[in-house]
Backbone as JSON, one array per atom type, in Angstrom:
{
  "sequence": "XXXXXXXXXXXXXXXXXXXXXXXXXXXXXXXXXXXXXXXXXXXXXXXXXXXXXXXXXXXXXXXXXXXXXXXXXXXXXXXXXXXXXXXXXXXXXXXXXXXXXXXXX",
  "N": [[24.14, -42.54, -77.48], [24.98, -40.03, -77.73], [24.45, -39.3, -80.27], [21.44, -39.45, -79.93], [20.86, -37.47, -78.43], [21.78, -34.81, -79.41], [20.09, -35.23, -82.06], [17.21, -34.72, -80.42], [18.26, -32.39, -79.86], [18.41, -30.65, -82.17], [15.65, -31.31, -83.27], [14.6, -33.39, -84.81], [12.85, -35.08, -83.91], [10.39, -34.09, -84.05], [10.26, -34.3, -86.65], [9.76, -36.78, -87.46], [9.02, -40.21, -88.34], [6.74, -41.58, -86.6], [5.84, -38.83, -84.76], [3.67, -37.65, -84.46], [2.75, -38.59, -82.16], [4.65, -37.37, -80.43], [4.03, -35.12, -81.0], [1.22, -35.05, -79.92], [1.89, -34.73, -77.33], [2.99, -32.83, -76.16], [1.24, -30.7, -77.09], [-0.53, -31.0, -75.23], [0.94, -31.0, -72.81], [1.75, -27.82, -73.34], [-1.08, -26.84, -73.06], [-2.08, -27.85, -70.74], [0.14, -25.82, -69.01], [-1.1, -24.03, -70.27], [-3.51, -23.55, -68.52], [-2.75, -23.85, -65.69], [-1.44, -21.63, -65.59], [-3.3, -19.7, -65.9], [-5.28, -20.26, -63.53], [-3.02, -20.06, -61.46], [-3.01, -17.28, -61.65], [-5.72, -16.56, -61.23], [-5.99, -17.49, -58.34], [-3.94, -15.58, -57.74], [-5.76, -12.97, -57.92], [-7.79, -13.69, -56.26], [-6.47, -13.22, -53.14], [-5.46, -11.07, -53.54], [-7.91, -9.68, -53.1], [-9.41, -10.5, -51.16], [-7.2, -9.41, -49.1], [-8.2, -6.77, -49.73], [-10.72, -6.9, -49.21], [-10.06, -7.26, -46.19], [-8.93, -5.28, -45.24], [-10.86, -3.44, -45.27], [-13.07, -3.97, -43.69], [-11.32, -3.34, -41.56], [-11.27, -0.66, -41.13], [-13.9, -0.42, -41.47], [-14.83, -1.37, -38.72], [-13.03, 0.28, -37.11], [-14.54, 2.84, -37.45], [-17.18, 2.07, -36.71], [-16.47, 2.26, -34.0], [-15.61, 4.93, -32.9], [-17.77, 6.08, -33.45], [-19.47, 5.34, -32.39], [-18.8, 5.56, -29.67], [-18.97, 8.44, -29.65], [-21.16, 8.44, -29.6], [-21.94, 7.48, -27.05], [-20.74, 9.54, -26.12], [-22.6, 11.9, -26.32], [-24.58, 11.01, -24.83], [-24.18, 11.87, -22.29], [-24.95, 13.2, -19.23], [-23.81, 15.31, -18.26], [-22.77, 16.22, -21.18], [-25.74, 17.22, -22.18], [-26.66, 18.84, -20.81], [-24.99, 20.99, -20.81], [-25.65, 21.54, -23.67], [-28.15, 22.22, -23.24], [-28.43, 24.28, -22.12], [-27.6, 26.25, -23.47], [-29.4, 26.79, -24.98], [-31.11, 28.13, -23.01], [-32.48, 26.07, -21.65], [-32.71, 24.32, -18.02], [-31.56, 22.16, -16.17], [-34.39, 21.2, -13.45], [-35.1, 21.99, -10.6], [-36.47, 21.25, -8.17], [-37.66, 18.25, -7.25], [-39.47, 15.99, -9.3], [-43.4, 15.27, -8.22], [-45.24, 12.9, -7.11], [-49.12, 12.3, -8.7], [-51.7, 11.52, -7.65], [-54.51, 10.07, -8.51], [-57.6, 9.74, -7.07], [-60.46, 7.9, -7.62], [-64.18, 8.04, -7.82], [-66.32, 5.35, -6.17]],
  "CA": [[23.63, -41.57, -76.53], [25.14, -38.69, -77.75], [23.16, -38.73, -81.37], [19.86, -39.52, -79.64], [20.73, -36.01, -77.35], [21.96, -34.22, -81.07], [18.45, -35.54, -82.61], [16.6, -33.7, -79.64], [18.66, -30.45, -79.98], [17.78, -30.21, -83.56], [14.19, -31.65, -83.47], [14.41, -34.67, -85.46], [11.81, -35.97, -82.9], [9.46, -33.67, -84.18], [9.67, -34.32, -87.84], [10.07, -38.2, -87.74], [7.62, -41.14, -88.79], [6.1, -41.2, -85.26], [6.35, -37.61, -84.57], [2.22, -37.76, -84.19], [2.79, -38.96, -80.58], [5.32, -36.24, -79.62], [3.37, -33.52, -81.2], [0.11, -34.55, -78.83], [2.48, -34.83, -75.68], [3.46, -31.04, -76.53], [0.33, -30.04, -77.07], [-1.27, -31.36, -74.14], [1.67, -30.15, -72.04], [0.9, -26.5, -73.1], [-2.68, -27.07, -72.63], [-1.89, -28.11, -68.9], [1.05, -25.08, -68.75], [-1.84, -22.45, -70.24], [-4.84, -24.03, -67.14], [-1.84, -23.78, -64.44], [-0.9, -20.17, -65.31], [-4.58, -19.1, -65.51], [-5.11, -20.65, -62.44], [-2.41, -18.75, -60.53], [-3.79, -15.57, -62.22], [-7.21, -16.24, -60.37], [-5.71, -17.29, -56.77], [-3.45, -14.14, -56.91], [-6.83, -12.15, -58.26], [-8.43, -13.5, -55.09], [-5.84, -13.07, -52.47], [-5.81, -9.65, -53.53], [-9.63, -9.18, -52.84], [-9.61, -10.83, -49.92], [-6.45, -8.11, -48.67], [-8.33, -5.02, -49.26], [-11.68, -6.88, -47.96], [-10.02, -7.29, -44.65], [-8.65, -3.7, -44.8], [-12.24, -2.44, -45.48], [-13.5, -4.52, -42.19], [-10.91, -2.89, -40.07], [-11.47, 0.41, -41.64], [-15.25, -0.11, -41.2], [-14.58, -1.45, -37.2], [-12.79, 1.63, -36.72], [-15.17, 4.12, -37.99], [-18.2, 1.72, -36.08], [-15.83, 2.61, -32.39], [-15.74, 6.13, -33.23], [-19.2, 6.76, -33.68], [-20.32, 4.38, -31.31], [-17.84, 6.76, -28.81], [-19.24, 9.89, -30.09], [-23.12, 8.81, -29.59], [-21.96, 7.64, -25.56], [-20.4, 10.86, -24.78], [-23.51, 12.91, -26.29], [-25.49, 10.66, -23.8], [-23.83, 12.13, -20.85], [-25.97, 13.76, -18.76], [-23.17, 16.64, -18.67], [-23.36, 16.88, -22.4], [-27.44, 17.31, -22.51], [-27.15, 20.02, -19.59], [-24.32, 21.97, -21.51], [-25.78, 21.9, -24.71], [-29.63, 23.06, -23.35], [-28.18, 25.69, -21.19], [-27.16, 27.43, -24.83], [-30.86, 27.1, -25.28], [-31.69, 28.57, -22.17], [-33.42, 25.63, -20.35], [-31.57, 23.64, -17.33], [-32.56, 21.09, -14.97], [-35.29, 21.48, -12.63], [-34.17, 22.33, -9.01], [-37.46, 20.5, -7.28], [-37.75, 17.24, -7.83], [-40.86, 15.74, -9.86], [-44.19, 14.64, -7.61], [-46.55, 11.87, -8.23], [-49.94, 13.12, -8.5], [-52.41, 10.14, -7.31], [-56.08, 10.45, -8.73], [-58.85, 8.72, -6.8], [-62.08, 7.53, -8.18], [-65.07, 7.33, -6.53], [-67.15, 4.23, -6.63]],
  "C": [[23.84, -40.14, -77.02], [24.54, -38.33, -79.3], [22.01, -38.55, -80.99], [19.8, -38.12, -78.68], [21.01, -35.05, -78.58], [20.14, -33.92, -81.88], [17.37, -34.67, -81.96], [16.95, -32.31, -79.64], [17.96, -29.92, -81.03], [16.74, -30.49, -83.97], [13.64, -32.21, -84.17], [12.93, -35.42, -85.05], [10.43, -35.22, -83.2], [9.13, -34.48, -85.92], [9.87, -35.99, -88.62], [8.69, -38.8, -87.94], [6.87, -40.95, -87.44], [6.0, -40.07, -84.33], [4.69, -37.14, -83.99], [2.16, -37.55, -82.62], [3.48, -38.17, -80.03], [4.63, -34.93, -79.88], [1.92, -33.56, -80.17], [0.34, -34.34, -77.55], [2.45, -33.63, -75.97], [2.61, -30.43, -76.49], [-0.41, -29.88, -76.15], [-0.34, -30.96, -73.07], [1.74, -28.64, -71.86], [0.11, -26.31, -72.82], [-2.6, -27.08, -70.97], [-1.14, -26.43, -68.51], [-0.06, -23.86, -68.67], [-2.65, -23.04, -68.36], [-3.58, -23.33, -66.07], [-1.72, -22.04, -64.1], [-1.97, -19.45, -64.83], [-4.71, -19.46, -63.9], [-4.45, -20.25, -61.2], [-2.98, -17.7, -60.4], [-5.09, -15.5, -61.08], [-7.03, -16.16, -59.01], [-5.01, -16.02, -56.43], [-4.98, -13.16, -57.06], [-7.2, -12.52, -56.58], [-7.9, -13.46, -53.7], [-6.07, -11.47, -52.69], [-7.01, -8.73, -52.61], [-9.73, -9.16, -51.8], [-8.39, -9.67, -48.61], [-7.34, -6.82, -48.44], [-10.02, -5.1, -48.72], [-11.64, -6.94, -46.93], [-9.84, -5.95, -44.09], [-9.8, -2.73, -44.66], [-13.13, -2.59, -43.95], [-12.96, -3.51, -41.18], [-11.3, -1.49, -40.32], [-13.12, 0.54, -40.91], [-15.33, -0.08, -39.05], [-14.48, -0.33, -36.61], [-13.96, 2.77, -36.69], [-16.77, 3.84, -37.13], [-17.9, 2.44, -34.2], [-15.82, 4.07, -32.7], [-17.3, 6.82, -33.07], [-19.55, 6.19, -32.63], [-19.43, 5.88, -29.67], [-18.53, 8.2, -28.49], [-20.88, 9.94, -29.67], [-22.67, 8.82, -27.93], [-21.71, 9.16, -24.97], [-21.48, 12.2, -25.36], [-24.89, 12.63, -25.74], [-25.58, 11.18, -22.72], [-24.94, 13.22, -20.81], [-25.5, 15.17, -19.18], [-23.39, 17.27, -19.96], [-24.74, 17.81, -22.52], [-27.33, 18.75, -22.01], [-26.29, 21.09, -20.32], [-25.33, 22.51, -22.52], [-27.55, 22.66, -24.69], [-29.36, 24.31, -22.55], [-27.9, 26.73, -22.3], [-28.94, 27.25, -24.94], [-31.59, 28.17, -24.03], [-32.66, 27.79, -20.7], [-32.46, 24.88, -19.29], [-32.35, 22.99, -16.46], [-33.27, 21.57, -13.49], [-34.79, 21.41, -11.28], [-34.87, 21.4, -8.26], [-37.72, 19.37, -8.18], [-39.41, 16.85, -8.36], [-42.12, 15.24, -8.57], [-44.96, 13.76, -8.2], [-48.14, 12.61, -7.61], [-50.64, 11.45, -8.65], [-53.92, 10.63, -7.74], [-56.9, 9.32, -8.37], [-60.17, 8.76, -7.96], [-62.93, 7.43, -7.63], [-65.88, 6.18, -6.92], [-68.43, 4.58, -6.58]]
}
């Protein structure tokens, strides 16, 4: 037991008659080790993305309530009447009439 753990320290196991078969395990174990790492690399890449696409949403939300805010209160009637009285015109004192036009037959 304790040569066959010796043999492995010093890497006998590499340079022995059957050494073929440990060198494709090795190889194929890095092969797997590189895929895995890449692989992380891409899920953190898209965790990322997906972070500052949610931050862009709320960002955008925000900036949609704001405006949306800003068009209601330049609906108000008050607004309209302020901002034409700097013009000079203001709402009509007498209310509108309907004007009815006959025809004759």
């Amino acid at each position: 037991m304790k040569k066959n753990i010796y043999n492995i320290i010093k890497g006998k196991f590499l340079v022995s008659d059957d050494a073929l078969k440990n060198w494709r395990f090795i190889i194929f174990l890095s092969l797997l080790a590189l895929v895995m790492i890449a692989s992380s690399h891409t899920a953190d890449r898209k965790v990322h993305r997906i972070a500052k696409l949610s931050n862009d949403v709320k960002e955008l939300k925000s900036e949609y309530l704001d405006v949306r805010k800003r068009l209601m209160q330049s609906k108000m009637e008050s607004k309209i009447t302020a901002a034409m009285a700097k013009r000079g015109l203001a709402p009509s004192v007498t209310p509108p009439q309907i004007i009815k036009i006959k025809t004759k037959k």
